[in-house]
N, C-alpha and C positions, 0 to 999 in steps of 0.2 A: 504494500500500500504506500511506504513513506515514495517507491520507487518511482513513481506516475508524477508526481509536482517536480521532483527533480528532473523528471526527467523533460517535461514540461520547460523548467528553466532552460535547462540545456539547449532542448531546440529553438526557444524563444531566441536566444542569444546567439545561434547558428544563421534562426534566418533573417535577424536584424544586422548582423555583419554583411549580408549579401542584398539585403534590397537596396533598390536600386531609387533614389532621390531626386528629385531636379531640385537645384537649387532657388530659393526662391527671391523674386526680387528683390531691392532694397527698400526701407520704408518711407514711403516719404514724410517729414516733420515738418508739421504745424508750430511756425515759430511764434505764432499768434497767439496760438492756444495754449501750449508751454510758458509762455509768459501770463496770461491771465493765470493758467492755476498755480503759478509762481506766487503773484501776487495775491490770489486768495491765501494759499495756504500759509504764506508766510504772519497774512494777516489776523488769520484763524487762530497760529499759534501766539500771536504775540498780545489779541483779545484775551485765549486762555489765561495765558499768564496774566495779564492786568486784573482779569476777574479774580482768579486766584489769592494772588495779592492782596487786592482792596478788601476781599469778604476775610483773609488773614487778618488783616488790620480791622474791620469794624468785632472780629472776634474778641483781638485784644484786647479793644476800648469798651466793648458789655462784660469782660470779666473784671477790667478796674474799678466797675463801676458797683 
């Protein structure tokens, strides 16, 4: 029984050595778009953090209180 998956791997790997590919084209990049989710995400993380922050500090100032 263990013999069947091994053996299985085996020819998996037999006939992925031998097929046969085309290669495929290049991709083309949207330097458009890449820069928008640049600009989100950059903004996304640097909102997290502010929020973070400030609810840090208004935690501080109700435990002084």
């Amino acid at each position: 029984m263990t013999r069947i998956p091994s053996a299985l791997l085996l020819a998996l790997a037999h006939f992925s050595a031998y097929a046969d590919v085309a290669p495929e084209p290049p991709v083309e990049t949207n330097y458009l778009g890449t820069l928008i989710f640049g600009i989100l995400f950059v903004g996304l993380c640097v909102g997290f953090v502010w929020m973070v922050w400030r609810n840090e500090k208004n935690q501080k100032g109700k435990a002084k209180e």
